[in-house]
C-alpha positions as CSV (number, residue, x, y, z in Angstrom):
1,X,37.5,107.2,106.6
2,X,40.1,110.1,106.4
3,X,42.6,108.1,108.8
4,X,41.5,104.7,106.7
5,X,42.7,106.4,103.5
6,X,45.8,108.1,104.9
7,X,47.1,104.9,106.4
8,X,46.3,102.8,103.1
9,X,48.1,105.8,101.4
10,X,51.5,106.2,103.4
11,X,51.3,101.7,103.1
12,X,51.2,102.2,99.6
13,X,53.9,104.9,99.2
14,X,56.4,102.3,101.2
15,X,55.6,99.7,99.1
16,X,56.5,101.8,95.9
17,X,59.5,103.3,97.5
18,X,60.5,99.6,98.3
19,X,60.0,98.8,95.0
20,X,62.0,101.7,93.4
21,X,64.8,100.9,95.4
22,X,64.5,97.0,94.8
23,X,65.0,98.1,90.6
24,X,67.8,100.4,91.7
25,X,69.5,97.6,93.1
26,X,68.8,95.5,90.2
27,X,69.5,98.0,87.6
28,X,72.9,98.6,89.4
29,X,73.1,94.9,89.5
30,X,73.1,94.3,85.4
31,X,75.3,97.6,84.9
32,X,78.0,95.9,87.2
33,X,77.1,92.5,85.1
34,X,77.2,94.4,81.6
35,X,80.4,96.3,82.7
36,X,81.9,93.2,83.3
37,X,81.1,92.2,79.6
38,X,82.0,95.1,78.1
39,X,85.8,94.9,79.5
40,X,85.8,91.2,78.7
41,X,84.7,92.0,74.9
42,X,87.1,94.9,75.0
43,X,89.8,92.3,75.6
44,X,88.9,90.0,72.6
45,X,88.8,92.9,70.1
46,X,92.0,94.7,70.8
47,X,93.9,95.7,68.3
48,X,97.1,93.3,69.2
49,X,94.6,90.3,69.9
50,X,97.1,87.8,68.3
51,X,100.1,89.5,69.3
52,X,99.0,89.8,73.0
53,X,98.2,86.0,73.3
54,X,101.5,85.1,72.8
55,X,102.3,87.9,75.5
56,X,100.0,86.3,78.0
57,X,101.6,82.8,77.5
58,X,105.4,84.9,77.9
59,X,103.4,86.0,81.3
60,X,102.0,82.7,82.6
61,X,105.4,81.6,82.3
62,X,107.1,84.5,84.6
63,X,104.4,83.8,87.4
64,X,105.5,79.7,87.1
65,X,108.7,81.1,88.2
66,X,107.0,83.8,90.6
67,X,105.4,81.1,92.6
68,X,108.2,78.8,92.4
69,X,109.8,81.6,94.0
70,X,107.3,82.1,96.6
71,X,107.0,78.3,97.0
72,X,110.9,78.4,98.0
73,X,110.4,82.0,100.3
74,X,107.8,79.7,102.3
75,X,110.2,76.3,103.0
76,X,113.0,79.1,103.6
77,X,110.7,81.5,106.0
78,X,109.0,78.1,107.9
79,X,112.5,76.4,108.7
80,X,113.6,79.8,109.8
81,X,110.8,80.5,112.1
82,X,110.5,76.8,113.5
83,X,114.3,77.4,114.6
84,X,113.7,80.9,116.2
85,X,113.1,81.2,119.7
86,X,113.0,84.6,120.5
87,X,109.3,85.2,118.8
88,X,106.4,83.0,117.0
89,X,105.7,81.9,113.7
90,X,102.7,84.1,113.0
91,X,104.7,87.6,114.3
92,X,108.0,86.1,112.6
93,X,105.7,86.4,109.3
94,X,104.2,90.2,110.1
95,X,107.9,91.3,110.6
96,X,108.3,91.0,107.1
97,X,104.7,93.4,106.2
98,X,107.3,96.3,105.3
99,X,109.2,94.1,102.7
100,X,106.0,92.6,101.5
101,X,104.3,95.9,101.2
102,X,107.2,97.6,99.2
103,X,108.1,94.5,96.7
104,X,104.0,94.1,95.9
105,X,103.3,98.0,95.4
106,X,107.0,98.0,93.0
107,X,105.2,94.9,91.4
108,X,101.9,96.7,90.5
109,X,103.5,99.1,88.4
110,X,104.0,96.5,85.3
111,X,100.8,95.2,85.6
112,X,98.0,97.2,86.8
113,X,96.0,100.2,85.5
114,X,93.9,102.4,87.5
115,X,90.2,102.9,87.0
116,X,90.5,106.2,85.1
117,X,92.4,104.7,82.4
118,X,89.8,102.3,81.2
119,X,86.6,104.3,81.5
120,X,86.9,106.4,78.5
121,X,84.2,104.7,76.3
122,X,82.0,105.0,79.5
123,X,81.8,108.5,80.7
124,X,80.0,109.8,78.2
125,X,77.4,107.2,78.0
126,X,73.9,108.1,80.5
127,X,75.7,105.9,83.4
128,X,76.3,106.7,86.3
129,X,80.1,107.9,86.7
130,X,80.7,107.0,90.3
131,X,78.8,103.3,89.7
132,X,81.7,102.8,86.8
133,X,84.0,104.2,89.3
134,X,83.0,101.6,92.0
135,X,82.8,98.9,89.5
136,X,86.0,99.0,88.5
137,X,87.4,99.6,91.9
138,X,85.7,96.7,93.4
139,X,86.7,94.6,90.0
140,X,90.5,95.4,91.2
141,X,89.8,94.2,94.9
142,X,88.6,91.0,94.1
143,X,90.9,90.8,91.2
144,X,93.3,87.4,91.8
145,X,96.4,89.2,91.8
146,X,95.6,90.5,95.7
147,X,95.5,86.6,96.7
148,X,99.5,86.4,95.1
149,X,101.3,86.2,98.5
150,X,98.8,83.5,99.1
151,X,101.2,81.5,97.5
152,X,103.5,81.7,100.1
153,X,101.2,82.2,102.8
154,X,99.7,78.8,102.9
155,X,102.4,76.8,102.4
156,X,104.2,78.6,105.4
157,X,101.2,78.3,108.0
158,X,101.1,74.7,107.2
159,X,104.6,74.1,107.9
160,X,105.0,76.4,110.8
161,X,101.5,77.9,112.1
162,X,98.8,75.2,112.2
163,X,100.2,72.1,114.5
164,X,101.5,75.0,116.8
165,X,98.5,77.5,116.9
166,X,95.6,75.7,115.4
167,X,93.4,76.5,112.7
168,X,91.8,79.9,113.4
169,X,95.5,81.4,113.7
170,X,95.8,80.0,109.8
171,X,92.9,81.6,109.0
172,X,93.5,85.2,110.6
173,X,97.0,85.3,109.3
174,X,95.1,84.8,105.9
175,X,92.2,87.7,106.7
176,X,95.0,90.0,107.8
177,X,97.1,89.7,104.8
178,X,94.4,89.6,102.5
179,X,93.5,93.1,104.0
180,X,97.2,94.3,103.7
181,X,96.9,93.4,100.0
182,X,93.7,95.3,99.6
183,X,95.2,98.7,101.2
184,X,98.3,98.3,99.3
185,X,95.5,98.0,96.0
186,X,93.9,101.1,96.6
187,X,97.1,103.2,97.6
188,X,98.7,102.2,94.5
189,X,95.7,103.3,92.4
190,X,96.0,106.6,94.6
191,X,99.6,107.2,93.7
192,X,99.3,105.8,90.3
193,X,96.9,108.5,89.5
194,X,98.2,111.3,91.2
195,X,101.8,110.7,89.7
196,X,99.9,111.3,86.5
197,X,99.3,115.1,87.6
198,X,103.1,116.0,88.7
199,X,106.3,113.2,89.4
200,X,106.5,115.4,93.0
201,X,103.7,113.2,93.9
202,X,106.4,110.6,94.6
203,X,107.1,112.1,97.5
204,X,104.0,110.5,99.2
205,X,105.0,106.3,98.8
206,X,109.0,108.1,99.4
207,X,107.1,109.1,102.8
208,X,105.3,106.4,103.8
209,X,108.3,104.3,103.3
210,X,110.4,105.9,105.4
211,X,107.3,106.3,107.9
212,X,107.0,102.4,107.6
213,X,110.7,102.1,108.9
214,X,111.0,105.0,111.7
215,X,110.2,101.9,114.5
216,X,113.8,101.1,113.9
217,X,115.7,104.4,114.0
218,X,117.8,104.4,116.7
219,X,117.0,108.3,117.3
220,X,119.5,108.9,120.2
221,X,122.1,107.9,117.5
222,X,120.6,110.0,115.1
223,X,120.5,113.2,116.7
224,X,124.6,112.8,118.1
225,X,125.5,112.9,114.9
226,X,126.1,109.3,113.6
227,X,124.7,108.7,110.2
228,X,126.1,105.3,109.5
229,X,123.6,102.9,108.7
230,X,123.7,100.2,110.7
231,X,124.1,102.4,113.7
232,X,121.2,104.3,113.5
233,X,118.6,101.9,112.2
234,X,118.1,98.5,114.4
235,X,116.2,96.0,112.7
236,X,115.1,93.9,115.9
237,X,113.3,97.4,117.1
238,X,111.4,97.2,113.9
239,X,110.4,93.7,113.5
240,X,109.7,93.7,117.1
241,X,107.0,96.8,116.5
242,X,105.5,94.6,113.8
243,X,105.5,91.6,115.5
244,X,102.9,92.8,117.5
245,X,100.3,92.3,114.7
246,X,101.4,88.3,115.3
247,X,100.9,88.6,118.8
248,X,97.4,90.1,118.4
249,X,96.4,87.0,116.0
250,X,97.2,84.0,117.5
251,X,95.7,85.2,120.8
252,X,92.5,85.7,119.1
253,X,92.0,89.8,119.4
254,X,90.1,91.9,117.1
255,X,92.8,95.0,117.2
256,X,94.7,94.1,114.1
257,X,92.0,93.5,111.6
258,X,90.0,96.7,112.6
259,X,93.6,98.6,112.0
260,X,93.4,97.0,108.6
261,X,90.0,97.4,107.8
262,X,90.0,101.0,108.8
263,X,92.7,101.8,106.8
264,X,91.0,100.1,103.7
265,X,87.7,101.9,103.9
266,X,90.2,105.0,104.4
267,X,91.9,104.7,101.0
268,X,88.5,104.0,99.2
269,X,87.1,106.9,100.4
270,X,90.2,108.6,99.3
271,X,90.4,106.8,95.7
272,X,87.4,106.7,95.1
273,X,86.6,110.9,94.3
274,X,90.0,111.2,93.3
275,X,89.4,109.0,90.3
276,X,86.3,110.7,89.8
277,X,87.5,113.7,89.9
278,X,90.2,112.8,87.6
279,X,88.6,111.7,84.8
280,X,85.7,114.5,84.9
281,X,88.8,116.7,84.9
282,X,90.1,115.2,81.8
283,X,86.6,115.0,80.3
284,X,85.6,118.7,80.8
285,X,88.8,120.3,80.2
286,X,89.3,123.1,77.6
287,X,92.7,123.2,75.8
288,X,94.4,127.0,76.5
289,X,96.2,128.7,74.3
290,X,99.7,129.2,75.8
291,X,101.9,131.9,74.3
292,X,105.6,131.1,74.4
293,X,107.5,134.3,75.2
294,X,111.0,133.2,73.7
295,X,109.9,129.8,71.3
296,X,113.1,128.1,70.7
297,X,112.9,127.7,66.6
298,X,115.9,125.0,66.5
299,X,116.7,127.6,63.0
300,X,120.4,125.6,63.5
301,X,118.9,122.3,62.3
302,X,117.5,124.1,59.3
303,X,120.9,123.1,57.7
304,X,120.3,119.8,58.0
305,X,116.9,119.9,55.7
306,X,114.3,117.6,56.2
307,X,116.0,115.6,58.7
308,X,116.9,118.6,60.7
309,X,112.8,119.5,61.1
310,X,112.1,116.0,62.0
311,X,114.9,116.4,64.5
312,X,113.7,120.0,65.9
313,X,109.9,118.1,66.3
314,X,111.9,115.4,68.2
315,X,113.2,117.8,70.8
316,X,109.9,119.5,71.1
317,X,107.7,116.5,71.0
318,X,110.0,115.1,74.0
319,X,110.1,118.3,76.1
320,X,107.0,119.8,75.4
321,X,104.1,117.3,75.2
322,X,102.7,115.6,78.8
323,X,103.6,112.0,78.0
324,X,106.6,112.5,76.1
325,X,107.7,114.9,78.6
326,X,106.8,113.1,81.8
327,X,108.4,109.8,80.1
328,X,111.9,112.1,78.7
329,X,112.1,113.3,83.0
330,X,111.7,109.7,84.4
331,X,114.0,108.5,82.4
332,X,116.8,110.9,82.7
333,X,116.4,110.7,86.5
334,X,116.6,106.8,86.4
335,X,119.4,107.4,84.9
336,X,120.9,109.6,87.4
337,X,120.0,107.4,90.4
338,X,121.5,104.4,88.6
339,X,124.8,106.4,88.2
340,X,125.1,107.7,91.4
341,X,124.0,104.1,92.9
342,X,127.4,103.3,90.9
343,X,129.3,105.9,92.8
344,X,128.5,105.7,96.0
345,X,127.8,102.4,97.1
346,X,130.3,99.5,96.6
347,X,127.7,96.7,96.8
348,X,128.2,96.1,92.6
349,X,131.8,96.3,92.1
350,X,131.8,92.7,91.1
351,X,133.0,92.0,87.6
352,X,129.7,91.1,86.6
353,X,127.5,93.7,88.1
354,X,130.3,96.6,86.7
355,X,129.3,95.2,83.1
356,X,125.2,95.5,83.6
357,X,125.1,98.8,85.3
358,X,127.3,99.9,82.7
359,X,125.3,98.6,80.0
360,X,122.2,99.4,81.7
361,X,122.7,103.3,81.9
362,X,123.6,103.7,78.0
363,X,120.5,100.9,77.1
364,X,117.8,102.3,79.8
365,X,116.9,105.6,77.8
366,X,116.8,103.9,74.7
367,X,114.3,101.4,76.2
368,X,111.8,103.8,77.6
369,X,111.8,106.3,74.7
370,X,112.0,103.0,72.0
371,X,109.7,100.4,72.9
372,X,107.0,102.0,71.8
373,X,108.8,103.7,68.7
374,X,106.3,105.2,67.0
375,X,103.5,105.4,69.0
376,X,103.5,109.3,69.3
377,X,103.6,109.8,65.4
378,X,100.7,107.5,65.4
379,X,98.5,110.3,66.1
380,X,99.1,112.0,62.8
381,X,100.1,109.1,60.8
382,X,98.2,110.4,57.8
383,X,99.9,113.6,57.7
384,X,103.3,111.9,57.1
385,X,102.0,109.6,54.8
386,X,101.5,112.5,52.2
387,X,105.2,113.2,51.0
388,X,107.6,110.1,49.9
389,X,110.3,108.9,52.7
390,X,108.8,111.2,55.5
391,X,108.9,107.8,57.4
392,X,112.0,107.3,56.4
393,X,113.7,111.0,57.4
394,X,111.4,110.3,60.9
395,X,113.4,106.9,61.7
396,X,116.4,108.7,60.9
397,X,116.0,111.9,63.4
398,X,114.9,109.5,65.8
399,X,118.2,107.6,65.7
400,X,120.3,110.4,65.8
401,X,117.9,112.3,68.8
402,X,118.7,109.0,70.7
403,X,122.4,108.9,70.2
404,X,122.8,112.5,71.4
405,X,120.8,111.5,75.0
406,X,123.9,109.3,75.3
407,X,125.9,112.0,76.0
408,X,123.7,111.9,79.4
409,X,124.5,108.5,80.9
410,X,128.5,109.0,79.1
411,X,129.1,112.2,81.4
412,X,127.9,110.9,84.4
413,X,129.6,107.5,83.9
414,X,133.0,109.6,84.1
415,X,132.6,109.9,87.8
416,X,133.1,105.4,88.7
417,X,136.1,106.5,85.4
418,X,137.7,109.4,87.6
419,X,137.2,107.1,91.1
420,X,138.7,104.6,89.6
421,X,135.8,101.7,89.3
422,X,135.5,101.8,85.8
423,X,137.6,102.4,83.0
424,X,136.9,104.6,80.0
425,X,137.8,101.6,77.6
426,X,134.9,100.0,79.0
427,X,131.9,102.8,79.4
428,X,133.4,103.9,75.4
429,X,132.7,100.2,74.8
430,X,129.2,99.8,76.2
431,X,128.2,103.2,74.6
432,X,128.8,102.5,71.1
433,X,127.2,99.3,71.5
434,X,124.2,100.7,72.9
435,X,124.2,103.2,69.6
436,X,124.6,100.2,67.2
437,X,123.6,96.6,68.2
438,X,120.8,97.8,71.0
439,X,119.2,100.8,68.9
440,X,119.2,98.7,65.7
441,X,117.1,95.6,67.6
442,X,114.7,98.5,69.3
443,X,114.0,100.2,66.0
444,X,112.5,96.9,64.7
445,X,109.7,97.1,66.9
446,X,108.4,100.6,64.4
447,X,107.3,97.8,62.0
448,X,104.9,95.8,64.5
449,X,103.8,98.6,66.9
450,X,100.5,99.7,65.6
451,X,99.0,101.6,68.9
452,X,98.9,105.3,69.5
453,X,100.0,106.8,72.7
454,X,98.3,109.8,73.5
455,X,100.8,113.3,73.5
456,X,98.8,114.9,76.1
457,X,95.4,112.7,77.3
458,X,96.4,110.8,80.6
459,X,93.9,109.1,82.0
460,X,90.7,108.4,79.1
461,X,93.2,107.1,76.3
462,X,92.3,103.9,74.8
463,X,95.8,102.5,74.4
464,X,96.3,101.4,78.0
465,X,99.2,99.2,78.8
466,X,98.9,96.4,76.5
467,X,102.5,95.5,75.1
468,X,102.8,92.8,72.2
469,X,104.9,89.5,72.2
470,X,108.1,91.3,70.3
471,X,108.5,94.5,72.5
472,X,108.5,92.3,75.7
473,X,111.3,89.8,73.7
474,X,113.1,92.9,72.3
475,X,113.0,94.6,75.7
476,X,114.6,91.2,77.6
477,X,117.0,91.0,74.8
478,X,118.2,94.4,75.3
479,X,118.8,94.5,78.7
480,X,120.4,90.8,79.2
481,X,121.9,89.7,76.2
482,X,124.5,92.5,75.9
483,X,125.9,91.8,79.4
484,X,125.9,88.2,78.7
485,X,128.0,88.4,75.9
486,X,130.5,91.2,77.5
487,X,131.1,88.7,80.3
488,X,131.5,85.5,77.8
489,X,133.9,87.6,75.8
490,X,135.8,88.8,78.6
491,X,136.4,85.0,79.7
492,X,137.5,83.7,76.6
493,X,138.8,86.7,75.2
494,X,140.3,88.9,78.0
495,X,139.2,92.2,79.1
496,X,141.1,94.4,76.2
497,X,140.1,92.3,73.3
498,X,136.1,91.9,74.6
499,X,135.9,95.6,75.0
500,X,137.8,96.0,71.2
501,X,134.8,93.6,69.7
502,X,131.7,95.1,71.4
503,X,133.1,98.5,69.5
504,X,133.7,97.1,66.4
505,X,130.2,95.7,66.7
506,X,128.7,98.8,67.6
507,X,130.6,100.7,65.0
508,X,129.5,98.0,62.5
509,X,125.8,99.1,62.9
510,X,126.6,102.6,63.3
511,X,128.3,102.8,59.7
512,X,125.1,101.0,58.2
513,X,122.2,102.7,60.1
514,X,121.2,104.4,56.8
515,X,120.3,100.7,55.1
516,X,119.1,98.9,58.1
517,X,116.7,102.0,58.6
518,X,115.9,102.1,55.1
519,X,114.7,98.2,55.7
520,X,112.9,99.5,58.3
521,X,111.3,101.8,56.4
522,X,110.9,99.4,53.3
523,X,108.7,96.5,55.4
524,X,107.0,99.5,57.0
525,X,105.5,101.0,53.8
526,X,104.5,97.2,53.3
527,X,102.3,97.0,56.2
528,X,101.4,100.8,55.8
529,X,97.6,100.4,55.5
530,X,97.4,97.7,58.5
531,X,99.3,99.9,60.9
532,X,97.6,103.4,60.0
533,X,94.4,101.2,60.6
534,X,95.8,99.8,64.3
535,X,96.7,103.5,64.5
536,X,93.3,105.6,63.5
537,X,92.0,102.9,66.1
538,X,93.7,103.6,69.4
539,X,93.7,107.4,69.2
């Protein structure tokens, strides 16, 4: 009777532990379901609903030309490979993995957002953190984007890979890639959110980069002493190391899908505490009190009065806040690399390419620091609403902080002047156009953006990436129109007389920044009560 009962009680306790774990399955199974609602709510009820639409519809139409694109990489790549002799179709396609792999992981950056930056209104609810962690990992790896190359993919096997190899080579050229795109998913969330901690962490995509291209060093030239490129790097050695991945498909072996596949579950098991980890981080942290030995009072803008404050809390909001900070550094060192690009490489010297990069150093500051113009004073809107024309005196040391960053891109443009590639007429040209025309169209966006950005919170803010109709517009604008019209002016005009308008334009807005700010400041007192809402909202 003893054994009768023990046996009955042991069936019993299975049963119930079957049962628990069947409800932990299916509780997981609606939290995944309701997450899913919750980010597709969150998506209806943002703050630049309206504004964002017309974004989306700006989008669909850059990924019509995206896949035309594609569409043309895959007639291009198919009638290249069908003419090749010296390797197949399926490894002519893995030689280009390190292209693909850079171009996609480049790409990610504009689009998408790492799992710690959306799971602020979740970690203090009674969820589990790692199942919203998972979630939203898994919700990126089955996310359409990783299915892009596709576009090209397909097109390309059935032109070049399907009447030579069959079917089943079509299909594992598709598995393969489709795990390529899945590592490259999880080691841009990796990156992303460790480049959030220090910029030094750019070091690790820098590395694997220049580990992804070390098949084709010619080391034996290397270490004698020739650095020229095309002697030291051989790009038949390094398509010929990748190709290797094609030669494993189409005869049918396993090798290069568990190589993929083990590198996936890798990165998971990498990203996946690291975002955890992350966000508990952020969640649990306790502000310190840092004492600044030598505090730098900026007592010389005093003179200046109001504006001069505004200016001093312009300087320190830039250098001494995370975000401002980390955004100030990335974009002074763009700037650098874009100059010396300039200087040592002769690959732009054309007459058009002279007139964007030109352009493009004096604009590119301007854009990072005033697309979201703003966005930092959102967080104590209220503050400044209290005294009359504080907006106004904020607009105003805000235009003035930006023209003196020019003096950044204008000193290092003076090494194309000294060698010769430039001329001074022209950087003096593109500079005061930069502080007139282009600062005048980015200071319009202080009247639509409504959105906080967080000074020092990087990865539970609410405001994520979401950008509205006018800043994308403003942005293209900015960095296209400008060298457009330098180049039609310099055909109909000549050189002298193009460079002679875009001053007097620049000057133009420069003289009459105190009533196009003041109109600025006039519609934004007009919409004062719907931004400080949008504001209060995103913080």
């Amino acid at each position: 009777m003893g054994i009768f009962s023990k046996k009955e009680h042991s069936k019993s306790a299975s049963i119930s532990l079957k049962k628990e774990e069947k409800n932990a399955k299916n509780s997981r199974l609606w939290l995944f379901k309701a997450l899913r609602h919750h980010r597709k709510l969150a998506e209806k009820r943002m703050i630049d609903l309206e504004k964002n639409k017309v974004a989306k519809y700006i989008m669909y139409f850059m990924t019509g030309l995206v896949v035309v694109y594609l569409l043309m990489f895959a007639v291009s790549f198919a009638m290249a490979a069908n003419s090749m002799r010296t390797m197949s179709s399926v490894e002519f396609l893995c030689c280009l993995i390190p292209f693909i792999v850079l171009l996609d992981f480049c790409i990610r950056f504009m689009a998408q957002q790492t799992p710690s930056q959306i799971i602020k209104p979740y970690v203090l609810l009674p969820v589990p953190k790692y199942t919203c962690i998972d979630f939203f990992i898994g919700g990126q790896m089955i996310n359409w984007s990783n299915l892009t190359w596709f576009i090209m993919i397909i097109p390309y096997c059935l032109m070049s890979v399907l009447f030579s190899y069959g079917f089943w080579a079509c299909i594992g050229l598709l598995l393969f890639f489709w795990l390529l795109e899945l590592c490259i998913s999880q080691f841009y969330l990796i990156v992303r959110t460790l480049i959030t901690d220090t910029l030094l962490w750019w070091i690790l995509p820098i590395g694997v980069a220049i580990l992804g291209i070390l098949p084709g060093v010619k080391w034996a030239e290397l270490f004698a002493g020739n650095f020229k490129l095309l002697k030291i790097f051989d790009f038949e050695d390094m398509f010929r190391f990748y190709g290797q991945a094609g030669t494993g498909i189409e005869t049918g072996q396993v090798w290069p899908y568990l190589m993929m596949l083990a590198l996936l579950i890798a990165l998971i098991c990498i990203n996946r505490p690291l975002q955890y980890s992350h966000v508990m981080k952020e969640v649990a942290r306790v502000e310190k009190a840092t004492v600044i030995k030598n505090p730098s009072n900026m007592k010389f803008l005093d003179r200046l009065g109001e504006i001069g404050l505004f200016l001093g809390l312009e300087f320190k909001t830039a250098f001494r806040n995370k975000n401002p900070r980390k955004q100030t550094i990335t974009g002074i060192v763009l700037i650098v690399m874009l100059s010396l690009i300039t200087i040592f490489t002769d690959a732009y010297d054309s007459a058009y390419m002279r007139n964007f990069w030109c352009i493009y150093d004096f604009a590119l500051f301007g854009i990072f620091g005033l697309v979201k113009v703003m966005a930092n004073e959102g967080n104590y809107i209220d503050g400044l609403m209290v005294r009359k024309e504080n907006i106004l005196q904020i607009l105003k040391a805000k235009y003035y902080f930006q023209c003196l960053i020019l003096i950044l891109p204008f000193t290092l443009c003076m090494a194309p002047v000294i060698s010769g590639k430039w001329s001074i007429f022209m950087v003096l040209a593109c500079g005061i156009f930069t502080a007139g025309f282009q600062f005048f169209l980015l200071f319009q966006l202080a009247v639509i953006n409504r959105s906080s950005q967080p000074l020092n919170t990087k990865f539970i803010s609410k405001n994520g990436m979401e950008n509205n109709k006018w800043q994308f517009i403003i942005e293209m604008i900015c960095m296209f129109v400008p060298v457009a019209l330098l180049t039609l002016l310099q055909a109909t005009l000549g050189v002298t007389w193009a460079y002679v308008t875009m001053i007097v334009i620049g000057i133009g807005f420069i003289a009459t920044h105190n009533i196009w700010l003041r109109n600025i400041y006039n519609r934004f007192m007009r919409k004062r009560y719907e931004n400080m809402e949008g504001f209060r909202a995103t913080r």
